[in-house]
N, C-alpha and C positions, 0 to 999 in steps of 0.2 A: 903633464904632457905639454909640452911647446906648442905654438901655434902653429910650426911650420909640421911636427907631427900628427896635428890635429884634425889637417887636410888629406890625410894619404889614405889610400884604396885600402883596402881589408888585405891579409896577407897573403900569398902564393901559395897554390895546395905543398904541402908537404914542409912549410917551413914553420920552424916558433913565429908567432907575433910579436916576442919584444926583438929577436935578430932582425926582422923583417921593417918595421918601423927603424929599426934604427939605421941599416942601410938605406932607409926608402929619406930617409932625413937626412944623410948627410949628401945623397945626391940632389936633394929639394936645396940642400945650402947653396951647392953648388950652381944651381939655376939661377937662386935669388940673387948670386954674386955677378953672375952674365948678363943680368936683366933685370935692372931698376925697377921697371913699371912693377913686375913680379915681387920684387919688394915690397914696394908700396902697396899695394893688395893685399901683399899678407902681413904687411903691417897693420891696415888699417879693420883688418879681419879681427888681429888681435885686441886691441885696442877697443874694440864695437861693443857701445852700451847703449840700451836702449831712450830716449830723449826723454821718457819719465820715470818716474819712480816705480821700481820692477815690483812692488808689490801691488800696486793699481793694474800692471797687469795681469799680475798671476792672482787675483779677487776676480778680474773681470774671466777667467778664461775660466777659474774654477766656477762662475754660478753658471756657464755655459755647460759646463761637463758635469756641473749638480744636477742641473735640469736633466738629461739625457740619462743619468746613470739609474736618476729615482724609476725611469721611467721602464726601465728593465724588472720593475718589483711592485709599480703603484696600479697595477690592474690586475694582479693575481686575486684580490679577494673580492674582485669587484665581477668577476666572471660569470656567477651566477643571475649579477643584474642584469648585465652584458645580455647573456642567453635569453632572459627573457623575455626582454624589450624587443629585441631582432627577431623573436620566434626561431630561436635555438637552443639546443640541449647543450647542460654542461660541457660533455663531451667534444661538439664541435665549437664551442666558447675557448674552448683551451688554443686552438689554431691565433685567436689571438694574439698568444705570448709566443707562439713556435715561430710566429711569420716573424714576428720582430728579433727576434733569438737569431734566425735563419740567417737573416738580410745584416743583420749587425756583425754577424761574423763573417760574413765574407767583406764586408767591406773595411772593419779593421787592419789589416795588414796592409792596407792600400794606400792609405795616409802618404806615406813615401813617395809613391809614382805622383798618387795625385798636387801633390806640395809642389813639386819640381816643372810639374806641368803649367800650372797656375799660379805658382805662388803660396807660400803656408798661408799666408793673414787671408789672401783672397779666396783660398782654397775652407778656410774655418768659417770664413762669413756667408759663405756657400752653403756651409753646414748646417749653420744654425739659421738662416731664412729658410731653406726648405722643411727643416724638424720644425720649426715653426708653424709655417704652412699644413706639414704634413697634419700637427698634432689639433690645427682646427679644422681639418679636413676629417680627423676622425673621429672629434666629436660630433659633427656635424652629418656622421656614415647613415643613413636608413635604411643601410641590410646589412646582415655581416660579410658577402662578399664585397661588398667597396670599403668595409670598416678593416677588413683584411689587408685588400691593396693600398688603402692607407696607411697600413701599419708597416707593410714593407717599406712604402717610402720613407715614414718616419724611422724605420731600424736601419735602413742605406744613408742617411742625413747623418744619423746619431754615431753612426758606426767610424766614422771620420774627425767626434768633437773629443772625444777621450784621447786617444793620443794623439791630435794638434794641441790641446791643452797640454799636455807634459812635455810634449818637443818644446813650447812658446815660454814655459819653466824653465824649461833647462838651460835653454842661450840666452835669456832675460836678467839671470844672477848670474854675480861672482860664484866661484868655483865653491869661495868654502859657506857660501849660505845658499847653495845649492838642497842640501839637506833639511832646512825651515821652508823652502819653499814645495819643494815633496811630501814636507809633514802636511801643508793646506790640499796636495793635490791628495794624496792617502785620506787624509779627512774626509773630501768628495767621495772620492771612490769605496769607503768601509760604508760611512753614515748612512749614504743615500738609500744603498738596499735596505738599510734596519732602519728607514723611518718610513722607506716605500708602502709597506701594508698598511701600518698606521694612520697618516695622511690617504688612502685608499679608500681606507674603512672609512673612517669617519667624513671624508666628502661624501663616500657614497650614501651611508646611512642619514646625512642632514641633506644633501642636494641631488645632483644625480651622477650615476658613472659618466655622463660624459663631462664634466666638470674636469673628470682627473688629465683629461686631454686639454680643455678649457683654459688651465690653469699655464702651462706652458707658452701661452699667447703674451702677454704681459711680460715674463722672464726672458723670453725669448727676444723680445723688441726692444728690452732693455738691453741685452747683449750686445744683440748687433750696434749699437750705435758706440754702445764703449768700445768694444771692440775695432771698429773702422776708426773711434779717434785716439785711441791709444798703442793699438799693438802695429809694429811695425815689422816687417822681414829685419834678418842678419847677412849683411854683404854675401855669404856664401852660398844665400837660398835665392838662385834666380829663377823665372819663369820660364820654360823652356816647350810654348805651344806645340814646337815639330814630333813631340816624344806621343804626343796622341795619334799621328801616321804611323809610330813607330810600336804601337800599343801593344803586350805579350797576351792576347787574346784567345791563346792554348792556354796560357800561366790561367787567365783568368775564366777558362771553361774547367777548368782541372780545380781550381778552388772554390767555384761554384758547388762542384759536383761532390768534395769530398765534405765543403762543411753544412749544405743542404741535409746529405744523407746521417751525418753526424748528429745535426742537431735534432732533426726528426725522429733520427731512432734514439735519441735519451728521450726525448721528449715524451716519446708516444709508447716507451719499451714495456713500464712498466704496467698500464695498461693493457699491451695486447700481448701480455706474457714471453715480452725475450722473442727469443729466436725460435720459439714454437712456434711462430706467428710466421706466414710470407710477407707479408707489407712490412714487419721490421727486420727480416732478411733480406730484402730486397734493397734497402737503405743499408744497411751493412757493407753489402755489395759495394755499392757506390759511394761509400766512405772510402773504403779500400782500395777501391781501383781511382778514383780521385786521388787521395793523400799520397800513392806509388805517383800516380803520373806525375803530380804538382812537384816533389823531388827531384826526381828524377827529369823532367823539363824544365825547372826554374834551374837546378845547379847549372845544367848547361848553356844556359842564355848570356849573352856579352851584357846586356842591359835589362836584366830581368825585374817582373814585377813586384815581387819579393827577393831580396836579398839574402837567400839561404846561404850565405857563405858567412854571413856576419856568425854562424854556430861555428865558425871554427876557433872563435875567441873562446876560449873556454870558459869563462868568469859569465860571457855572454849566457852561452849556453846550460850551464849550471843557475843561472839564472832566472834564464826562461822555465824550469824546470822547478824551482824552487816556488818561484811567483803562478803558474798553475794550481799548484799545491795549496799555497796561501788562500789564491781564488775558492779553491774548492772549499775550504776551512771557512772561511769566511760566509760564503755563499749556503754552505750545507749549515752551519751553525744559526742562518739567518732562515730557513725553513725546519729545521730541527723541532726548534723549542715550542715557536707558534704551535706547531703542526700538533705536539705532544699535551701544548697545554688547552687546544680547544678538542682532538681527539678524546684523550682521558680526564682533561679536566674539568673540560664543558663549560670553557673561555667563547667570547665571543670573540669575532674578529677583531673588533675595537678594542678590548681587551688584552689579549694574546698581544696584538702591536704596541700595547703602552708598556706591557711587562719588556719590550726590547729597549722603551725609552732611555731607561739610566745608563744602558751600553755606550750611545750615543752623546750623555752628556758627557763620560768617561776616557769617550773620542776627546772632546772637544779639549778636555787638558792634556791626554797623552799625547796627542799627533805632534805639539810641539816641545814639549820635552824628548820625546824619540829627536823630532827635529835636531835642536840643539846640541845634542848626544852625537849625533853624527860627525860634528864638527869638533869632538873629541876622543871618540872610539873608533876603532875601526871597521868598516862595516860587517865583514864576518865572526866579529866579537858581537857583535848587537844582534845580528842574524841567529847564532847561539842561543843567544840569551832568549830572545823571544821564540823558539824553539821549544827552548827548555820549558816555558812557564806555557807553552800548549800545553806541555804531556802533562804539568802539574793540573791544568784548567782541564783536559778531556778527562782525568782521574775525577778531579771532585766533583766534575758532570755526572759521572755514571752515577757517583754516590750521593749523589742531592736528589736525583732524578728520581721520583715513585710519587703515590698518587696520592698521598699527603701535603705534597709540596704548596706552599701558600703563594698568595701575589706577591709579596716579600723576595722571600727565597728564589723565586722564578727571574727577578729584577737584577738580585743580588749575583744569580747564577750571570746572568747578561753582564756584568760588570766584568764576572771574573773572564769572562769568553772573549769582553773587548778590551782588557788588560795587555796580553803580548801582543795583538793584531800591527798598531805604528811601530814595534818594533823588527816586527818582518818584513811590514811592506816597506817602510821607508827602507830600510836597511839593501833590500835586497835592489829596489829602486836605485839606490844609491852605487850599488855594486857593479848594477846591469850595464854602465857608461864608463868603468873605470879601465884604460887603453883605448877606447872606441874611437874612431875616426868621429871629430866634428860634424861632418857635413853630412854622416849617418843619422845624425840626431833624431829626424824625422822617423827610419825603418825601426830602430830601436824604441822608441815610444811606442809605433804601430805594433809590433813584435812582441810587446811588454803584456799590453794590454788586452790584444791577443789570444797570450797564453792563459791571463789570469781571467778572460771571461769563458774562455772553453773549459779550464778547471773547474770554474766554478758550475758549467754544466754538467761536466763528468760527474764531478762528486755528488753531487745533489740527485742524480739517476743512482750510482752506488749506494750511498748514504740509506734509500730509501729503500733500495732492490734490500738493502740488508737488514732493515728495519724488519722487514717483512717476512721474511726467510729468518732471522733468529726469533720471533716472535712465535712463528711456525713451528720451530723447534721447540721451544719453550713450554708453548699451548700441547704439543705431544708429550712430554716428559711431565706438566703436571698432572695431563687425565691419565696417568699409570697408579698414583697414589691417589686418584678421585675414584677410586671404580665401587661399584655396591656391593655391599661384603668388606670394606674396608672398615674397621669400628672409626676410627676419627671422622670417617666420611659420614657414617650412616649415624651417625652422632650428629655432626651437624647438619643435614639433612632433617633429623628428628629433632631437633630445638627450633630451628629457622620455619618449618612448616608450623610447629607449636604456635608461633607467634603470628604467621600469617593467616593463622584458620581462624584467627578470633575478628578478623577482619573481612578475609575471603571467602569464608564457609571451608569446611574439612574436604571436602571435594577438589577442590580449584588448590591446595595448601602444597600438597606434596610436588604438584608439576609446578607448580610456579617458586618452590623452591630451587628445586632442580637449576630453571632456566638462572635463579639468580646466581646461583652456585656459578653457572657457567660462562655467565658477565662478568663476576669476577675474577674468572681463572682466564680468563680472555683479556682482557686489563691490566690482569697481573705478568700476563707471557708479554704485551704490546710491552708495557714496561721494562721489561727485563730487555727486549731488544733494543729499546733504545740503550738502555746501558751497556749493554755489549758493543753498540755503535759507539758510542763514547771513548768504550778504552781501546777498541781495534785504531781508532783515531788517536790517543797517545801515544801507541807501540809504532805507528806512521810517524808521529811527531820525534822517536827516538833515531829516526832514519834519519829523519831532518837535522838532526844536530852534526854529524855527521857530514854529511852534505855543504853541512854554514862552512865547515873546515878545510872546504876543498875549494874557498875562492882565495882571491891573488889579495893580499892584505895590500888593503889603500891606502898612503897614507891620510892618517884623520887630521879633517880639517881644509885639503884640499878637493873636496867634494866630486860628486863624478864628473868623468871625463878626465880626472885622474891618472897619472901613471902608475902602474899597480908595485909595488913592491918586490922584488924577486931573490 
């Protein structure tokens, strides 16, 4: 795409995007021909390269959005400490993660207004001094209600550093090593949740939970100063203070409203059982009439807080759609295993997060070979492909997955799970910018990341809701062949008490058979749902391939932002 295409408004309802661009381009020539200065601007638009070397800044923006992303996963198993330091039950310990969940997603998509407002670089170091602040304010909480309002601030700080990080990517590279640089930003964003419990656990268990806030101080202070002497705005991102009189303050009551009710009722569903419950009907509600309004007020707005119109790119919105998806994959795979191998396997925390280790070191080669790849495939060929090798990886989950499984095998499993992940997320990353207006850069990043952390909430509420419900099922259909009067029953039954009454007395032999009997018919139904989660997740991943086929093939090698093929 030209640089003078690279400037233009998103397209007119009812017309294609490639007609539209290309009329909107040869009237933009036309300007440029009338109007030197106009020239020159968008000369020198084009032409804009950052004064250093673009991978110092895209190191320096990724440990900013390392820090922040770990931070979505590095206090989940530390919750129980949490509780009881504060004088709280697990229970409300969990509000922890909700408030940050809460507050991070509404202020994701925001990135955009707020960039424009302040400035991207000014608007990122904003980000990261307050998560900073925030994150020793919460170690520092002495109840859990201010350890709470801590945390919103740190999930409102955090919520803004993930995509300024991949907007400051994007316009930092050339077009076609735009793809290497996405493999570092994918890297951030897969890793950081699979090493989050790990680094969790093991602070919490040598030092204290509040270290894992602690630790952020240090990272954080280093950012900021790379960041203020490296990263510089692109000619096209100017500061524009008046847009905060002009602020869409419906937009931003109607997004409160819908991703509050959203994240609370995943959050809190499967505990207070669905919609049997009022308190997660009542958040249902307010999901619902939130996400209608937000629609339905942002499309109508001349200067809207969210750019809902950028969905009528299609590649766009297939996209976002796609990258949800991945989130969820991602996100549900990174609570899956732990969950199954400290449930049935009687992993400890510390534990269960090393078994995710090799995932992570498996990142650390694929991100840039995916990378690389990019700048010779096309991105809905690569999208495909790592599609395809989900549905191979959700198959041999189900089938690895029972309660023999070794450390080994669990590690191994982690491999095969973080095998196709760089080649979806870069891929689709890559795809999500191909036609896009330049000076979008910003909505598009926010928009991105978005989709793929409310995915990743979805899925992880499903994943679990399902977990539970085929296990349910499972635990029913084995006690039909357990029942007494059964001879294979009553046979084992009469062997297993045999061996226990030489230990327990003949008395205590028969019921405490029974109850083993019944541990492990309960173990063996847990088991079986997770394998059924597994393959319902390949037969989704066959959707997926599908879907890779219906974006606009980019040419490879000129990386997103791209004009797409037609």
């Amino acid at each position: 795409m030209s640089a003078i295409d690279s400037t233009l408004p998103a397209p007119a309802p009812g017309s294609g995007a490639a007609g539209d661009r290309g009329r909107a381009s040869a009237e933009s020539k036309q300007v440029t021909v009338n109007n030197p200065d106009v020239s020159s601007d968008l000369s020198v638009q084009a032409h804009w390269k950052p004064r250093v070397n673009p991978w110092l800044i895209a190191m320096t923006v990724a440990l900013a959005a390392f820090m922040e992303v770990l931070d979505t996963s590095i206090a989940n198993v530390a919750l129980p400490h949490i509780g009881g330091s504060l004088g709280a039950s697990t229970d409300e310990a969990t509000w922890v993660l909700t408030s940050y969940l809460v507050s991070n997603a509404i202020v994701l998509p925001l990135g955009g207004w707020a960039s424009s407002l302040m400035g991207r670089r000014n608007f990122f170091v904003l980000c990261i001094s307050g998560f900073t602040v925030a994150s020793f304010l919460c170690g520092a909480a002495p109840s859990l209600p201010t350890l709470l309002f801590c945390r919103v601030l740190q999930g409102m700080f955090g919520g803004g550093m993930q995509p300024m990080a991949q907007a400051i990517m994007a316009d930092s590279f050339e077009p076609h090593k735009r793809g290497q640089a996405f493999a570092l930003y994918g890297l951030v964003a897969v890793l950081a949740p699979s090493v989050g419990p790990t680094a969790g656990g093991w602070i919490t268990d040598n030092f204290s939970w509040r270290w894992i806030f602690f630790i952020n101080i240090p990272v954080g202070i280093l950012a900021f100063i790379l960041v203020t002497r490296l990263v510089e705005d692109p000619p096209w991102i100017k500061a524009d203070p008046s847009r905060l009189r002009n602020m869409d303050y419906m937009g931003l009551a109607f997004l409160t409203l819908a991703m509050g009710g959203l994240q609370i009722m995943l959050d809190k569903g499967e505990e207070d059982d669905w919609f049997s419950s009022p308190f997660i009907c009542v958040f249902a509600v307010l999901f619902i009439v939130g996400i209608i309004g937000l629609f339905a007020w942002e499309w109508r707005q001349k200067d809207p807080l969210i750019n809902l119109r950028l969905f009528r790119f299609r590649n766009f919105a297939i996209c976002c759609f796609l990258m949800m998806l991945v989130g969820g994959v991602l996100n549900a795979n990174t609570v899956l295993q732990p969950q199954f191998t400290q449930q049935l396997l009687g992993y400890t925390a510390t534990t269960a997060g090393l078994a995710l280790t090799a995932g992570g070191v498996t990142l650390v080669f694929m991100m840039p070979l995916a990378g690389f790849a990019t700048g010779r495939i096309s991105a809905r060929y690569l999208a495909a492909f790592g599609f395809l090798m989900l549905v191979i990886t959700f198959r041999y989950a189900a089938e690895v997955t029972n309660l023999q499984m070794s450390f080994a095998e669990a590690s191994w499993l982690r491999v095969v799970q973080m095998f196709p992940l760089p080649f979806c997320f870069i891929s689709i990353t890559t795809a999500a910018y191909v036609g896009m207006p330049r000076e979008q850069s910003n909505q598009v990043a926010g928009l991105i990341n978005f989709v793929r952390n409310i995915g990743g909430s979805i899925l992880i509420a499903i994943t679990n809701a399902q977990v539970t419900s085929r296990s349910m099922w499972h635990e029913q259909h084995l006690q039909q062949s357990m029942q007494p009067g059964t001879p294979g029953f009553d046979q084992h039954v009469k062997a297993l008490a045999g061996v226990l009454g030489n230990s327990f007395g003949a008395a205590n032999a028969n019921r405490m058979a029974l109850a083993q009997i019944y541990h492990q018919l309960t173990q063996q139904a847990q088991t079986q749902g997770y394998q059924d989660v597994y393959m319902e997740l390949s037969w989704a991943s066959i959707i997926l391939i599908a879907l890779a086929f219906m974006l606009s093939k980019n040419r490879a090698g000129s990386g997103p932002g791209a004009g797409a093929m037609h």
